[in-house]
C-alpha positions as CSV (number, residue, x, y, z in Angstrom):
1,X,139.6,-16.5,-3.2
2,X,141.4,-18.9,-1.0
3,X,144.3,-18.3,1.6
4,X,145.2,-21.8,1.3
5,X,145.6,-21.2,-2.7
6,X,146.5,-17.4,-2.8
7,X,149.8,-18.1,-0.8
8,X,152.2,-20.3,-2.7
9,X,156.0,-20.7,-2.9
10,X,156.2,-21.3,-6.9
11,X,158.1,-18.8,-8.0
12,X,158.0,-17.2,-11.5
13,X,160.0,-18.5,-14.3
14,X,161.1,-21.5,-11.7
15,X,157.6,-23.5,-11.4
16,X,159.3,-26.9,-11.6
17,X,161.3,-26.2,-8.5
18,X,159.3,-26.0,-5.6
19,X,162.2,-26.4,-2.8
20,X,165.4,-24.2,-2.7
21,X,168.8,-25.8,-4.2
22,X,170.0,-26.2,-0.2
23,X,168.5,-25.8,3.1
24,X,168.3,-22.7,5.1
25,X,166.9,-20.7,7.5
26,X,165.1,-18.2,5.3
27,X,161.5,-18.5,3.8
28,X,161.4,-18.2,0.6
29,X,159.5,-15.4,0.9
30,X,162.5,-13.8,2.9
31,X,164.7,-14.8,0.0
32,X,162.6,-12.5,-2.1
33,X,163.2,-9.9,0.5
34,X,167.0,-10.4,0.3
35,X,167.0,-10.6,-3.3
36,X,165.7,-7.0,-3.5
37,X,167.5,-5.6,-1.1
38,X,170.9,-6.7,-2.8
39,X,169.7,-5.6,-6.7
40,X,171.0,-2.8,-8.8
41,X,166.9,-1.5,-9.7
42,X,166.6,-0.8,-5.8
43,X,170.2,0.6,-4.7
44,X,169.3,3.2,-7.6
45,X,166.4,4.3,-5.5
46,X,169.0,6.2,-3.1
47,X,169.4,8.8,-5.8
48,X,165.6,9.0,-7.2
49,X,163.3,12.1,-5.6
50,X,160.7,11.1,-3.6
51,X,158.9,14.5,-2.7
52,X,161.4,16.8,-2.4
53,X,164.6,17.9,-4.2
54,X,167.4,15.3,-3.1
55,X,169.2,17.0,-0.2
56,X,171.2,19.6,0.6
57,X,172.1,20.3,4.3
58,X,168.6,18.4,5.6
59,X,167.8,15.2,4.6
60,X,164.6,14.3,3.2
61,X,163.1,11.0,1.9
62,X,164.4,9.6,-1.0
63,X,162.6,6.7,-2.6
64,X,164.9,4.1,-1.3
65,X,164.6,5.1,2.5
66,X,160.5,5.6,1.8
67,X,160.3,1.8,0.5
68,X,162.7,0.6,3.7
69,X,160.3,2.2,5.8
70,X,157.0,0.9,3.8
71,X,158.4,-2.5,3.8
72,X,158.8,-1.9,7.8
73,X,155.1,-1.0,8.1
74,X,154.2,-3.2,5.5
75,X,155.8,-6.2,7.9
76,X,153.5,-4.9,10.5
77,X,150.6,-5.3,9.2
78,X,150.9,-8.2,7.2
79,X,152.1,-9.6,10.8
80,X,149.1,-8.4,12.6
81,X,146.9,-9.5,10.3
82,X,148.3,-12.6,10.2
83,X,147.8,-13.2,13.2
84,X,144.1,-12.2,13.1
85,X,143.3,-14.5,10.7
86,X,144.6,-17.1,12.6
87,X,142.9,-16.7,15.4
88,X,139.4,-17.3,13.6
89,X,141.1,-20.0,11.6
90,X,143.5,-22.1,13.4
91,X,143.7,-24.4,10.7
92,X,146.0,-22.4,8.6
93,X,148.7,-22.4,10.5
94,X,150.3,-24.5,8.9
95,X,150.0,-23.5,5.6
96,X,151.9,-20.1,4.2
97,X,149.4,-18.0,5.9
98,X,151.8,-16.8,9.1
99,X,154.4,-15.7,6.3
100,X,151.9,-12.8,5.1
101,X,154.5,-10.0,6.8
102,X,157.6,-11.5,4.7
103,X,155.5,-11.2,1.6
104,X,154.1,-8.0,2.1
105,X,157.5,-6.4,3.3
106,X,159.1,-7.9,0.2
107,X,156.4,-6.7,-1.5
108,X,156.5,-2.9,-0.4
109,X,160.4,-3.2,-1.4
110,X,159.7,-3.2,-4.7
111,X,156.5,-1.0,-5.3
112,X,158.4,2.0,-6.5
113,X,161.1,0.1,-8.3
114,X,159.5,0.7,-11.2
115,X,159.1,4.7,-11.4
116,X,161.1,6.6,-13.4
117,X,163.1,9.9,-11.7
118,X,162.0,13.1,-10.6
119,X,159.2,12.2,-8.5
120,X,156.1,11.6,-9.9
121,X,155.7,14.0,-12.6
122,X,158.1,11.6,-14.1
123,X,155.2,9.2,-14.7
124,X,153.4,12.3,-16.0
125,X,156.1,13.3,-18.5
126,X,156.6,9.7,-20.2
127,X,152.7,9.3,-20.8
128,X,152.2,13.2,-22.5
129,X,155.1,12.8,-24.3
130,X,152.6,10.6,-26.5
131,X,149.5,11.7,-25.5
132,X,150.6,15.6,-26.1
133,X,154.1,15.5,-27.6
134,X,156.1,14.6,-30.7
135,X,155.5,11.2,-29.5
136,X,152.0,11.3,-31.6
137,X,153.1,10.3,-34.7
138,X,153.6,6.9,-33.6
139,X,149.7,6.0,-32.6
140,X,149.2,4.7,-36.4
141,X,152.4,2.5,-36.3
142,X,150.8,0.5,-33.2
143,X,147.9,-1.2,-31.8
144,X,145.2,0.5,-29.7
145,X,146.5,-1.7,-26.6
146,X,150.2,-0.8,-27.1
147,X,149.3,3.1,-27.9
148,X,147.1,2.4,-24.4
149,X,150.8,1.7,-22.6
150,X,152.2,4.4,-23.7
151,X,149.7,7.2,-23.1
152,X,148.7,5.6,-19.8
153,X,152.7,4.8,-19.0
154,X,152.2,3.8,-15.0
155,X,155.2,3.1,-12.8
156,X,153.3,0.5,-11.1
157,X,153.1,-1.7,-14.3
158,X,156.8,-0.8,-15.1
159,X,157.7,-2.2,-11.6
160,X,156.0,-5.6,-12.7
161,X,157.5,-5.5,-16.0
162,X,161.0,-5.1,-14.4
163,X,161.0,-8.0,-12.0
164,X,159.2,-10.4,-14.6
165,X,160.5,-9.3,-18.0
166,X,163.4,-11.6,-19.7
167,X,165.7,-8.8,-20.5
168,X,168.8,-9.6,-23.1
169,X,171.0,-11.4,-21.0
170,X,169.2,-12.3,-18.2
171,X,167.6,-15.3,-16.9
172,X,163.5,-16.6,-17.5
173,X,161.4,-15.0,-15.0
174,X,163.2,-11.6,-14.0
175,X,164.2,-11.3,-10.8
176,X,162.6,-15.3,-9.8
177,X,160.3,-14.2,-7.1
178,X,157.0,-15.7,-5.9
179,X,154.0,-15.1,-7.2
180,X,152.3,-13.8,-4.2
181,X,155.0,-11.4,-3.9
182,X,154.5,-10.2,-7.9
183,X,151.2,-10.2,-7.3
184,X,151.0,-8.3,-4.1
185,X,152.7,-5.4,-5.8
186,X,150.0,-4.9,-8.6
187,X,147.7,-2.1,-7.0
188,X,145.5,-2.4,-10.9
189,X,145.3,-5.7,-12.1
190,X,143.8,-4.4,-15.1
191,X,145.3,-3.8,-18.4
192,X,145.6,0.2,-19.7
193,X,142.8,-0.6,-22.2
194,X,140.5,-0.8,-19.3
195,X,142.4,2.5,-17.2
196,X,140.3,4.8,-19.7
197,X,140.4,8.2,-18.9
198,X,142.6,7.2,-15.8
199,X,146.1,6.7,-15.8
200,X,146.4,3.9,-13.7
201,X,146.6,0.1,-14.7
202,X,148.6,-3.0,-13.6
203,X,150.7,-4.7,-16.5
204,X,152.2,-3.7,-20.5
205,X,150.6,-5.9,-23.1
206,X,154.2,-7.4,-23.3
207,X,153.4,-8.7,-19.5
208,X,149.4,-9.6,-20.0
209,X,150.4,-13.3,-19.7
210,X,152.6,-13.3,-17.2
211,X,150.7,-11.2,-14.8
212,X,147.5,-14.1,-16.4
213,X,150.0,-16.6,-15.6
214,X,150.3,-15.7,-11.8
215,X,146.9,-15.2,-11.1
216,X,144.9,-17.9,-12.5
217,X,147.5,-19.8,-10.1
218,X,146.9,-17.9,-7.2
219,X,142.8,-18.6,-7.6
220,X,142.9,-14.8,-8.2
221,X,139.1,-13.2,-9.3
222,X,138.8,-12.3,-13.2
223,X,136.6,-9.9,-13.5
224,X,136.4,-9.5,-17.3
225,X,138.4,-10.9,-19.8
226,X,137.7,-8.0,-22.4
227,X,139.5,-5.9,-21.7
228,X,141.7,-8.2,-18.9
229,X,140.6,-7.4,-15.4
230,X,141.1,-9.3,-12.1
231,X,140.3,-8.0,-8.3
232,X,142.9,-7.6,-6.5
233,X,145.3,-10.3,-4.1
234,X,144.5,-9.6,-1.2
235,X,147.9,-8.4,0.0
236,X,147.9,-5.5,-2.2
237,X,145.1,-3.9,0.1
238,X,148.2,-4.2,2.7
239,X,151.0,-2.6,0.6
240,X,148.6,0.1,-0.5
241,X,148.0,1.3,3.4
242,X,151.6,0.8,4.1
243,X,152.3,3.0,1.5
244,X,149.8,5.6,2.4
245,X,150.8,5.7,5.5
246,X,154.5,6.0,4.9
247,X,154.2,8.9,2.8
248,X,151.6,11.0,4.3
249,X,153.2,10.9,7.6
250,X,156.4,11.0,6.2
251,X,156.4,14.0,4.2
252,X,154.6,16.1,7.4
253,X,158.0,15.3,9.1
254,X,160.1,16.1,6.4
255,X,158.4,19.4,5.5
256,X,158.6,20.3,9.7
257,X,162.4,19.7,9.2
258,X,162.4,22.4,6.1
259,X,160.7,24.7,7.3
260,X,157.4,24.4,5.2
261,X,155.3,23.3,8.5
262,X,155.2,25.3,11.8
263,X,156.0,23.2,15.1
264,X,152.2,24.3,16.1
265,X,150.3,23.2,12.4
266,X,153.0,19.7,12.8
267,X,151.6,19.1,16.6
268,X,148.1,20.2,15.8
269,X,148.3,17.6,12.4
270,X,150.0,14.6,14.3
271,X,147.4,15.6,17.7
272,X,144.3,15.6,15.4
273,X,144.7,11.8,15.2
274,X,144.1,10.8,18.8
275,X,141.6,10.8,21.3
276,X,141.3,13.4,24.2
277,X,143.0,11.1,26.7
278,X,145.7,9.8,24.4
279,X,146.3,13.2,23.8
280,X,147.0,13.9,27.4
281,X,149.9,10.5,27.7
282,X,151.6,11.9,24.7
283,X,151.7,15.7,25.6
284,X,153.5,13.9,29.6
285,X,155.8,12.2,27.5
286,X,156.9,15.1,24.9
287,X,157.5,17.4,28.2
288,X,160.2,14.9,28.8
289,X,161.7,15.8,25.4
290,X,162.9,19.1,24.4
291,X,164.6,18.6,21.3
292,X,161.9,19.8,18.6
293,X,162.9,17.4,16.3
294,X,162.2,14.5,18.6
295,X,158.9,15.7,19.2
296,X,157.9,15.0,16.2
297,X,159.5,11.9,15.7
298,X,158.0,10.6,18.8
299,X,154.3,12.1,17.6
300,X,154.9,10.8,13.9
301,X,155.4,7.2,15.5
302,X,152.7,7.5,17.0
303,X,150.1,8.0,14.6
304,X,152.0,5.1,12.3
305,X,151.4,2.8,15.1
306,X,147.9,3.8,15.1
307,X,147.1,3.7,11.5
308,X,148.8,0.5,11.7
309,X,146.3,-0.9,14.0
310,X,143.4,0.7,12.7
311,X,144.4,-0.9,8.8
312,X,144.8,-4.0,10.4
313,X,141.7,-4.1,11.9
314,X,139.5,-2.4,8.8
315,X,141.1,-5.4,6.9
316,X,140.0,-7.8,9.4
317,X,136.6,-6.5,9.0
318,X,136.2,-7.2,6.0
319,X,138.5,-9.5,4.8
320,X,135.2,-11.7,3.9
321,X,134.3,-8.9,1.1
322,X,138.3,-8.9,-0.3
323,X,138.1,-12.4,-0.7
324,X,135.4,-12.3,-2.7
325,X,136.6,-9.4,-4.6
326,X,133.9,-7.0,-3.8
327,X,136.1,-4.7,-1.2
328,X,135.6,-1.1,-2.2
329,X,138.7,1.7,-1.9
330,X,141.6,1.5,0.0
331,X,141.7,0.4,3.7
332,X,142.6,4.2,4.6
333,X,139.5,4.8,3.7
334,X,137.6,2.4,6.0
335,X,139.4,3.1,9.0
336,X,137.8,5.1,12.4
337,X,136.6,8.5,12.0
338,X,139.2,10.8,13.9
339,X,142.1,8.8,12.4
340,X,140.8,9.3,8.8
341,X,139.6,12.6,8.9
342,X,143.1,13.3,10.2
343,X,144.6,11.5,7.8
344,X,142.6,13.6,5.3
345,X,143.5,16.7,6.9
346,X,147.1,15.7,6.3
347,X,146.3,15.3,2.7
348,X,144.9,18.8,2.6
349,X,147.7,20.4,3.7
350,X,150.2,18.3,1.9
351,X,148.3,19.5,-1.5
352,X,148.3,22.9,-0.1
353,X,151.7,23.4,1.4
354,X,153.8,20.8,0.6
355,X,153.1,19.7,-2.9
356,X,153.1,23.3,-4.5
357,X,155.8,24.5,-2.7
358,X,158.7,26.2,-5.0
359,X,161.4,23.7,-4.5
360,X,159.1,20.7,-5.1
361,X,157.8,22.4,-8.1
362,X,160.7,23.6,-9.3
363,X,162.0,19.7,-9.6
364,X,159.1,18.6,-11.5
365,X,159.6,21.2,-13.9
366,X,163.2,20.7,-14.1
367,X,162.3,16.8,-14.8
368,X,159.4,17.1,-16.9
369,X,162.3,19.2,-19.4
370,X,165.1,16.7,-19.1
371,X,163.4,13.4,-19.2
372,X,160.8,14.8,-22.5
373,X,163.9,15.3,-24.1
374,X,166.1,12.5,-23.0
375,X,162.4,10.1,-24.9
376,X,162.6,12.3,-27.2
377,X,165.9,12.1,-28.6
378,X,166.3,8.6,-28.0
379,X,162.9,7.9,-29.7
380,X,164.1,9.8,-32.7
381,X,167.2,7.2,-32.8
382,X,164.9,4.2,-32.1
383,X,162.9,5.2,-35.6
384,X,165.7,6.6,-37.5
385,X,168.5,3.9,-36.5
386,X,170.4,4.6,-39.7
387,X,171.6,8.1,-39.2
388,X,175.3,8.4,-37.3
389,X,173.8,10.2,-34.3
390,X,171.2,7.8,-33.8
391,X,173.6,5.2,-33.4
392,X,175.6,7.6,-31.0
393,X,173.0,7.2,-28.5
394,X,171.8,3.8,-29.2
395,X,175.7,2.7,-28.3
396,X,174.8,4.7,-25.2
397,X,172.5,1.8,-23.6
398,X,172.9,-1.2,-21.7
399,X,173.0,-4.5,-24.0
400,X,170.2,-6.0,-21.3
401,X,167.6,-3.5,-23.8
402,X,166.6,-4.7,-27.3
403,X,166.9,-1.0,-28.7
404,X,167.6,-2.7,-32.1
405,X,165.1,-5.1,-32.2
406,X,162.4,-5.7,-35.0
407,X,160.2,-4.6,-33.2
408,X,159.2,-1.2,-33.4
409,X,157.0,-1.3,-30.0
410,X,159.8,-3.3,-28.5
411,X,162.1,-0.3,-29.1
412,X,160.3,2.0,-27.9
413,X,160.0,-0.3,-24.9
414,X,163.4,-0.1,-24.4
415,X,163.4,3.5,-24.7
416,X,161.2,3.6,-21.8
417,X,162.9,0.9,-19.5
418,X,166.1,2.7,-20.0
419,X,165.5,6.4,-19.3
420,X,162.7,5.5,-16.0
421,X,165.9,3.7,-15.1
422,X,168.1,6.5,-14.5
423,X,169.1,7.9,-12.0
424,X,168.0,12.3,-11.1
425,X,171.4,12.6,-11.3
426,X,172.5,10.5,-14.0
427,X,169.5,11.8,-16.1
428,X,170.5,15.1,-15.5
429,X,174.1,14.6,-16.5
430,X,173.1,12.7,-19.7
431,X,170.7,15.7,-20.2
432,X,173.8,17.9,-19.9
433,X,176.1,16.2,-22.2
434,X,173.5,15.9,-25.2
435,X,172.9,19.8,-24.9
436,X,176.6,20.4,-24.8
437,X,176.7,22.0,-21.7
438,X,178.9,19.2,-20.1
439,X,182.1,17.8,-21.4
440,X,183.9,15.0,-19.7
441,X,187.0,15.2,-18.9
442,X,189.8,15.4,-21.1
């Protein structure tokens, strides 16, 4: 793959118009930052679980400060390597190549856009709700691809869908951003055929040619065409590691600040990155601190600054074998020793402690129940569109759906774009009122 090809300013559903309608200061690459920031899909965010239950008297990471603060590493790195590319070839600088960081910041913006609430057993309770639930009876009504969508429902892919699919109403194209931004934001550029017995793949069969569209343009690899595979842009390898590193440090913080973590296992996990002498600076500079809570913000800044550095580097190294599509894992995985086995000790504990505790559990339960029924009722009125309660809840969603097209797969489509839509708490209120245990207001 090519730099000079892999960055380009064409941007989806506008390919005949290369230049903006007047001239400003912003990229266009920063125009598809702004036009995130500003939309509906991401404002929502603010009120979707991250890891823990939305908060109480501590605030914890929701998914719309966790993809601010990806997008803010994400700028990093694509900076830095930016940068590092340049210096081996000078020759780019003049193409799109020192606009990597806006790309991959926009980019990081809208990698969660797509998931549905309550975390990510969400993800888990769309895809059993076919693959286990009532949901079964519809396997003989579709094709082995679209049956493959449902039972391997991703919010990756459903991020893609949403900024690229034509909804009623709405302009060609989706949102209109660049390719290299669409594409930087597919972590499986492989269709759920080819996911198998995993649940992970990059676009619907409703999106196969746009996402075919955007890389052939790009010079992006296909790897088979049978199923549809490609390797991935290059970018994505940056959005990942942002995103790795964001939440794993991240949620170490946030469980510190709820109790879950000790100030000693917090030190000892946020220490374990650095070397003996580093080790010495940072314990000078936390004795000038005293507030507990700083001391971990100033340690947890730490080690994103050095995971920063050490992903732009692993990158760098081997930026030869992404090109060519042949880069194994994730660049967390190729970083130093000490910083990834402490990186992987953070893992541990997060499985062990964080993941399992009560309150976090407790929400996945609560979300698996409310969003299995909320697909399942709304299912039942996609199939059975005649009866006066299916209609009911059909007048219920947005017009931008086609919950009455012809299209059985389409429906249930819309089903799915509408309920991994919601809000936690306008799920749960929804959830309410269809039980009965909520009345508005008379």
């Amino acid at each position: 793959m090519d730099w000079n090809r892999l960055i380009s300013a064409k941007r989806f559903g506008l390919e005949d118009m290369h230049q903006p309608d007047y001239q400003e200061n912003r990229s266009e690459f920063q125009r598809d930052y702004d036009r995130l920031i500003f939309s509906a899909p991401f404002r929502r965010l603010q009120n979707k679980t991250q890891v823990f239950p939305l908060p109480g008297s501590v605030f914890v990471h929701n998914r719309l400060t966790h993809s601010l603060e990806v997008s803010c590493v994400g700028r990093s790195l694509g900076n830095d390597v930016a940068r590092g590319i340049l210096q081996r070839r000078p020759e780019l600088q003049d193409s799109f190549l020192p606009e990597i960081g806006s790309i991959v910041s926009a980019a990081c913006l809208a990698h969660d856009l797509g998931n549905p609430p309550f975390g990510h057993f969400g993800e888990k309770a769309f895809s059993t709700y076919f693959s286990e639930g009532k949901g079964q009876r519809l396997k003989d009504k579709l094709t082995e691809d679209q049956w493959n969508d449902l039972t391997h429902f991703e919010g990756n892919a459903n991020a893609f869908r949403l900024l690229t699919h034509q909804f009623e109403g709405r302009r060609k194209g989706g949102f209109v951003l660049t390719y290299p931004t669409l594409a930087s934001i597919v972590k499986y550029p492989h269709s759920s055929t080819a996911a198998k017995n995993k649940s992970k793949f990059g676009f619907f069969t409703t999106e196969v040619d746009s996402f075919r569209k955007i890389a052939d343009e790009l010079g992006i690899i296909c790897k088979s065409t049978n199923p549809l595979i490609y390797a991935r842009h290059p970018l994505v390898y940056l959005v990942e590691a942002a995103d790795d590193i964001c939440y794993e440090i991240m949620d170490i913080e946030d469980s510190f600040k709820l109790k879950l973590l000790s100030r000693e296992e917090t030190f000892e996990l946020f220490m374990a990155f650095f070397k003996e002498e580093r080790q010495e600076k940072i314990k000078r500079m936390l004795e000038m601190v005293t507030d507990k809570n700083e001391q971990v913000a100033y340690l947890r800044a730490r080690a994103i600054g050095l995971l920063i550095y050490e992903c732009t580097q692993a990158f760098l190294r081997h930026e030869e074998a992404i090109l060519a599509g042949e880069f194994e894992g994730e660049l967390i995985d190729h970083i130093s020793d000490q910083p990834r086995e402490a990186y992987r000790q953070c893992a541990k504990v997060a499985k062990e402690k964080i993941y399992r505790a009560r309150d976090v559990v407790d929400i996945e339960v609560a979300g698996f129940r409310i969003i299995g029924t909320l697909i399942d009722l709304m299912t039942e009125a996609v199939l059975s569109p005649e009866k006066a309660y299916s209609q009911l809840l059909m007048n219920r969603v947005s017009s931008q759906y086609s919950i009455r097209s012809e299209n059985l797969f389409e429906r249930i489509l819309s089903v799915l774009d509408y309920v991994s839509g919601m809000t936690d708490v306008y799920a749960l209120d929804l959830y309410r009122k269809i039980n009965g245990n909520s009345l508005p207001a008379v």
